[in-house]
N, CA, C and O of each residue as an XYZ file, in Angstrom:
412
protein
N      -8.301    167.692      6.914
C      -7.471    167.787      5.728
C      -8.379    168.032      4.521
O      -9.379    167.361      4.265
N      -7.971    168.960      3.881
C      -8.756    169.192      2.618
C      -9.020    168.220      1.492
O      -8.091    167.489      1.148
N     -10.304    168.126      0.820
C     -10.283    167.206     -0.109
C      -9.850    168.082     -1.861
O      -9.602    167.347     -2.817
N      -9.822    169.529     -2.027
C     -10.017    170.379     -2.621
C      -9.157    171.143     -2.502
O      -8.988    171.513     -1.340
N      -8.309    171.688     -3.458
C      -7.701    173.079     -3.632
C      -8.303    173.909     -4.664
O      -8.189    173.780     -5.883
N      -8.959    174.777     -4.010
C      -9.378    175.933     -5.573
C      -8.807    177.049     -5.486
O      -8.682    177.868     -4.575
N      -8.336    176.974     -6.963
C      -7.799    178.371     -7.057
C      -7.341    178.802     -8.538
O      -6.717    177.933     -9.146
N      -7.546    179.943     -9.161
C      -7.753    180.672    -10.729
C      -6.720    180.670    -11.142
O      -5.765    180.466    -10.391
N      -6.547    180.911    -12.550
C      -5.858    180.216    -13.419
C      -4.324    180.785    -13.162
O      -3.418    180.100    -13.638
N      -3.967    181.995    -12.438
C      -2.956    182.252    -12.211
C      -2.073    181.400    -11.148
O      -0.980    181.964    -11.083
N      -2.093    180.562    -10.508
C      -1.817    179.795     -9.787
C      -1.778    178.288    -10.227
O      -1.880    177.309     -9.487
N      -1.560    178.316    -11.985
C      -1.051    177.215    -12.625
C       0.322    177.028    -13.144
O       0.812    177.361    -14.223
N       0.943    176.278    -11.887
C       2.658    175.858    -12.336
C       2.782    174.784    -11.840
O       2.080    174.462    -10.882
N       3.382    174.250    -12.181
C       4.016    172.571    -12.134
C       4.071    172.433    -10.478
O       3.424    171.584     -9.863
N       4.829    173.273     -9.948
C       5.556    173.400     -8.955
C       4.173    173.607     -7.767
O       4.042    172.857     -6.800
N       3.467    174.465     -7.997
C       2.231    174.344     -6.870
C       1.227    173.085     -6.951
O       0.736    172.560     -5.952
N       1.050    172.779     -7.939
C       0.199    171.377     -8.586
C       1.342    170.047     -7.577
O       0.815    169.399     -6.673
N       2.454    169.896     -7.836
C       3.254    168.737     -7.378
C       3.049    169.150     -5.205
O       2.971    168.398     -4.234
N       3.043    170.554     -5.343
C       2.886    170.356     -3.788
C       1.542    169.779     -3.204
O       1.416    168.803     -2.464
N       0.685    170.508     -3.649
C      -0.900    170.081     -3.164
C      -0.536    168.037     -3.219
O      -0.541    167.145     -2.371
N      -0.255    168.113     -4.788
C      -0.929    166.559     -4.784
C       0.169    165.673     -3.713
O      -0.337    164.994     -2.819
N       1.745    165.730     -3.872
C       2.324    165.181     -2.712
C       2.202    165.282     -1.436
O       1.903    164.357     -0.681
N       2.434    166.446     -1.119
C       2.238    167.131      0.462
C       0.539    166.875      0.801
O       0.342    165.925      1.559
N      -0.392    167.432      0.443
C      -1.316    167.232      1.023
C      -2.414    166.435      0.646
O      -3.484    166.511      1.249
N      -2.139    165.287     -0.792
C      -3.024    164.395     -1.017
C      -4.310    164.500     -1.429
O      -4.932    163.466     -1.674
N      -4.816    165.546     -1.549
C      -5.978    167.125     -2.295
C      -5.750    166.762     -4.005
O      -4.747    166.498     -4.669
N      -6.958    166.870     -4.277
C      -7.217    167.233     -5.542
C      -7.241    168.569     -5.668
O      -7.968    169.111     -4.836
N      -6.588    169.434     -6.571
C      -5.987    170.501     -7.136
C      -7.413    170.669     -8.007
O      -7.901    169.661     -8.518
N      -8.199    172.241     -8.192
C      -8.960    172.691     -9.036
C      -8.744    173.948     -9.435
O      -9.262    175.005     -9.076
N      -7.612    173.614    -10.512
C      -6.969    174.900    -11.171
C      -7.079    174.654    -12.393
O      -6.648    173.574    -12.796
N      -7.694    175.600    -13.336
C      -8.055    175.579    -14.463
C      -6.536    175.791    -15.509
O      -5.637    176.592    -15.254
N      -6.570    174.934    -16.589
C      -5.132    175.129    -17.149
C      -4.889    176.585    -17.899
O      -5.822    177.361    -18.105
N      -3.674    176.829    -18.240
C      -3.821    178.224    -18.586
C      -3.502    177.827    -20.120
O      -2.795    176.828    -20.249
N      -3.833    178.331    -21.034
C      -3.879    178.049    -22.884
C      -2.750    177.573    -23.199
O      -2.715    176.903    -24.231
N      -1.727    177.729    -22.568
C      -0.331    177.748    -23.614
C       0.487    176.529    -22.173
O       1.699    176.321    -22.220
N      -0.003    176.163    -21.540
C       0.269    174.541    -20.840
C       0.368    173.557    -21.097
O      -0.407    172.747    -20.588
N       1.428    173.098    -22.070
C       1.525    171.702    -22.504
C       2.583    170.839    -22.090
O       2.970    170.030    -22.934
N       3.257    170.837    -20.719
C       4.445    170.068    -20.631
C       3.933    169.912    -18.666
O       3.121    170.663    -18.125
N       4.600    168.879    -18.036
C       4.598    168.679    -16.829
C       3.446    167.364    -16.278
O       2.235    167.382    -16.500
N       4.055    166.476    -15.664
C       3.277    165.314    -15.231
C       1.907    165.832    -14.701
O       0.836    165.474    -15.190
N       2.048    166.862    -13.473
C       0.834    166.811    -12.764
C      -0.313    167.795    -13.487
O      -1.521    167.797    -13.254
N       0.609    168.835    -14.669
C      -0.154    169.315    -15.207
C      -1.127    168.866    -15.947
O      -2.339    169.082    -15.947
N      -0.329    168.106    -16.683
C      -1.170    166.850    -17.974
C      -2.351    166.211    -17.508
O      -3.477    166.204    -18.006
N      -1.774    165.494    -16.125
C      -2.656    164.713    -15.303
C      -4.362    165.558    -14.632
O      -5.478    165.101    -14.388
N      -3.775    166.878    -14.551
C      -5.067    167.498    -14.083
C      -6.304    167.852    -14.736
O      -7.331    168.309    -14.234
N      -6.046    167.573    -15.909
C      -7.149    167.888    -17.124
C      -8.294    166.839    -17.196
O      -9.264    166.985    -17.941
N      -8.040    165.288    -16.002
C      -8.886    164.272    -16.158
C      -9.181    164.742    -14.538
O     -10.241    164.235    -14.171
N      -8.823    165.205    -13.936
C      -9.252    165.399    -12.960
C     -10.069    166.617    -12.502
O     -10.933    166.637    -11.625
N      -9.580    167.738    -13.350
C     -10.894    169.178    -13.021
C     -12.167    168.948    -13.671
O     -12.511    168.708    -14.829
N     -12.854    169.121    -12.386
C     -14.462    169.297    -12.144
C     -15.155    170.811    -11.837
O     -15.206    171.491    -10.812
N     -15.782    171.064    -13.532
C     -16.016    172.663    -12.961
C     -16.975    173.008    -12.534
O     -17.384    174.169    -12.534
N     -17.799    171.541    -11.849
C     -18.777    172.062    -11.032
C     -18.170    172.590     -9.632
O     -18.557    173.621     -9.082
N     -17.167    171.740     -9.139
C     -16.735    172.077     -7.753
C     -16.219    173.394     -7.933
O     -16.511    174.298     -7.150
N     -15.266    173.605     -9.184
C     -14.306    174.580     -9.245
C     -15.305    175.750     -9.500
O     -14.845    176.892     -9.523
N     -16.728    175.534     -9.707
C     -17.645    176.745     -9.956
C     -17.636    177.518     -8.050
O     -18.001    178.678     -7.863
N     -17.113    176.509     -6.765
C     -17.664    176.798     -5.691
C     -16.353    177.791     -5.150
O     -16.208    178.185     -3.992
N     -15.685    178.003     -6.009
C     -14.445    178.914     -5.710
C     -15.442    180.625     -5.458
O     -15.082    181.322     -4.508
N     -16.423    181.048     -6.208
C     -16.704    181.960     -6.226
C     -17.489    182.011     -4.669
O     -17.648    183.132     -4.185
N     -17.986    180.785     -3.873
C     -18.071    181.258     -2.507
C     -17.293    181.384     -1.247
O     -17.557    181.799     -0.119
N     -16.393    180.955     -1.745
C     -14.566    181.121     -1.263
C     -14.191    182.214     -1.354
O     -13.205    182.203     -0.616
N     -14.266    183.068     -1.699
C     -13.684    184.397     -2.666
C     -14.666    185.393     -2.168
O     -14.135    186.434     -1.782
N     -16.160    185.339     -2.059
C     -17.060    186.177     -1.308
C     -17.136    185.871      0.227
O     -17.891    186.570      0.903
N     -16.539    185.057      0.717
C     -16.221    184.491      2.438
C     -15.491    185.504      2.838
O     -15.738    186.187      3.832
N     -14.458    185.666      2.003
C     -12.753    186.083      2.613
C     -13.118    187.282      2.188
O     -12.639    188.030      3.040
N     -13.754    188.042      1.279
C     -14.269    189.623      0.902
C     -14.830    190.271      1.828
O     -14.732    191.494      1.926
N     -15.832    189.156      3.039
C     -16.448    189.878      3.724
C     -15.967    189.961      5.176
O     -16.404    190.687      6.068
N     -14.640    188.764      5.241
C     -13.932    189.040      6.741
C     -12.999    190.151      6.133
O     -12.583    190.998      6.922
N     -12.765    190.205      5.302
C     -11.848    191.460      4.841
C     -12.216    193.230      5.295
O     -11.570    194.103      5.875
N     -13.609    193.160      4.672
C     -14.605    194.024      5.037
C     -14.551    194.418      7.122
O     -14.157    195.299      7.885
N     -15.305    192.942      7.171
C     -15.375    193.223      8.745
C     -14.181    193.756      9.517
O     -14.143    194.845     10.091
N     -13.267    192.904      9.461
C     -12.196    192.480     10.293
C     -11.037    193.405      9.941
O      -9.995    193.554     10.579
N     -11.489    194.127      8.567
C      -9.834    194.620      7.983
C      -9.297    193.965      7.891
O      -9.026    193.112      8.735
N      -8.726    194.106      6.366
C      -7.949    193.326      5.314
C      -6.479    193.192      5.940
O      -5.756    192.248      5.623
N      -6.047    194.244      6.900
C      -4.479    193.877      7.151
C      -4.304    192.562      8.523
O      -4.925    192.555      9.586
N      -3.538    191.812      8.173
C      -2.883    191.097      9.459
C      -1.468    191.954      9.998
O      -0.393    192.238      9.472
N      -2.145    192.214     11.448
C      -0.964    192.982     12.097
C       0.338    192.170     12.793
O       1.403    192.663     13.165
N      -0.001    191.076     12.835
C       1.188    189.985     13.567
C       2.690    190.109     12.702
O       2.764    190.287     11.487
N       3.430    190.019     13.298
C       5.100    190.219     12.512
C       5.575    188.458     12.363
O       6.406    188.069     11.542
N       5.030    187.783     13.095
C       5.541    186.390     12.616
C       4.750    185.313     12.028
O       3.531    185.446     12.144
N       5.099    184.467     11.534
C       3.880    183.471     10.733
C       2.839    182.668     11.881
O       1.690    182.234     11.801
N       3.803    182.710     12.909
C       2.848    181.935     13.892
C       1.748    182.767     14.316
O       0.655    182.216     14.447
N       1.849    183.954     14.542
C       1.011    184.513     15.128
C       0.075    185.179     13.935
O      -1.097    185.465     14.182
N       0.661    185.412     12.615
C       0.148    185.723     11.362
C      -1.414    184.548     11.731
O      -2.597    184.713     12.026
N      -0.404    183.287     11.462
C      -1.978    182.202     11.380
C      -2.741    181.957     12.351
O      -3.678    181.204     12.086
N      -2.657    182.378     13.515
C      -3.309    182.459     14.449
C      -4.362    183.520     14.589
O      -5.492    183.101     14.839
N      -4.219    184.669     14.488
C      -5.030    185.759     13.727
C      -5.935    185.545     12.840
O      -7.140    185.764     12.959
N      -5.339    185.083     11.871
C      -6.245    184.380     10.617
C      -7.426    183.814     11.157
O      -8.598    184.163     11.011
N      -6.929    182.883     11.802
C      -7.980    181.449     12.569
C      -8.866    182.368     13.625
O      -9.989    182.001     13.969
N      -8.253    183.620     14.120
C      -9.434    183.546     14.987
C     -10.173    184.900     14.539
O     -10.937    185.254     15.437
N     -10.189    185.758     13.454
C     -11.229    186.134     12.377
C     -11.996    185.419     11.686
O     -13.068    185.756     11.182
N     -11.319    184.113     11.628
C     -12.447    182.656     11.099
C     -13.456    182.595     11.863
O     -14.650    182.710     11.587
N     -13.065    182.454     12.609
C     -13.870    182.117     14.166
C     -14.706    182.666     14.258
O     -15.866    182.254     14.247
N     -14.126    184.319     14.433
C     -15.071    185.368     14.690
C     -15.933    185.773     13.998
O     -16.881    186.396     14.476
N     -15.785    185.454     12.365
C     -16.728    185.526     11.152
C     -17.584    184.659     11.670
O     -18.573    185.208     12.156
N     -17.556    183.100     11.770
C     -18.482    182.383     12.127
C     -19.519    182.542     12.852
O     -20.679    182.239     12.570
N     -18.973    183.186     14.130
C     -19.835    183.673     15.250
C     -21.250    184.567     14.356
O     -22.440    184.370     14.111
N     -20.037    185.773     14.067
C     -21.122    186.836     13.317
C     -21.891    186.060     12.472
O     -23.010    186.409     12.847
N     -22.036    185.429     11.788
C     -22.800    184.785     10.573
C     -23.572    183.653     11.829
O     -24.034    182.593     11.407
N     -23.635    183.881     12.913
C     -24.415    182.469     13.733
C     -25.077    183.487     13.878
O     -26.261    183.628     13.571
N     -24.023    184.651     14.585
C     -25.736    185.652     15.345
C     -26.757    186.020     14.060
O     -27.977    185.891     14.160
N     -26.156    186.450     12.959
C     -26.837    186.941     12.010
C     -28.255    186.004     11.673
O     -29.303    186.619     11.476
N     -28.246    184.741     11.625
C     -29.213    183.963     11.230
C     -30.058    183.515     12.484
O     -31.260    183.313     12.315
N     -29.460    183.338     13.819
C     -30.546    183.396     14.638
C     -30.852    184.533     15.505
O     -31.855    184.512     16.218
């Protein structure tokens, strides 16, 4: 289970902030957007973002650029199950590549 959600400033609404923190118990690292002044979890997140962690979004973002690269950016599966299953095993398969790569 994640301890972390990162993700840029477009992905600041009440409504994604209340899921992370109920549903999955994650600290949320979403930077507020200027004109944000109303909402519990919003308010609340301003004692809680750390922009050192939220600096580690940029190796999140170059991970998924380069299975994109490898693997091609499209998922061909028609259903979610098999959508995330795909996903997981380009994870996988990135991993591998990045094992052979270093030894």
């Amino acid at each position: 289970q994640p301890h972390y959600f990162l993700a840029d400033r477009a992905y600041d609404s009440e409504e994604i902030r209340k899921c992370i923190n109920e549903e999955t118990l994650a600290f949320e690292q979403i930077p507020l957007k200027t004109r944000a002044k109303n909402g519990h979890y919003r308010l609340n997140s301003s004692t809680i973002f750390r922009p050192k962690i939220y600096s580690r979004r940029m190796n999140v973002e170059s991970v998924i650029f380069v299975i994109k690269q490898i693997f091609s950016g499209i998922n061909f599966s028609r259903n979610d199950k098999l959508r995330n299953k795909e996903t997981k095993l380009k994870d996988v398969l990135y991993n591998f590549y990045r094992h052979v790569q270093i030894f």
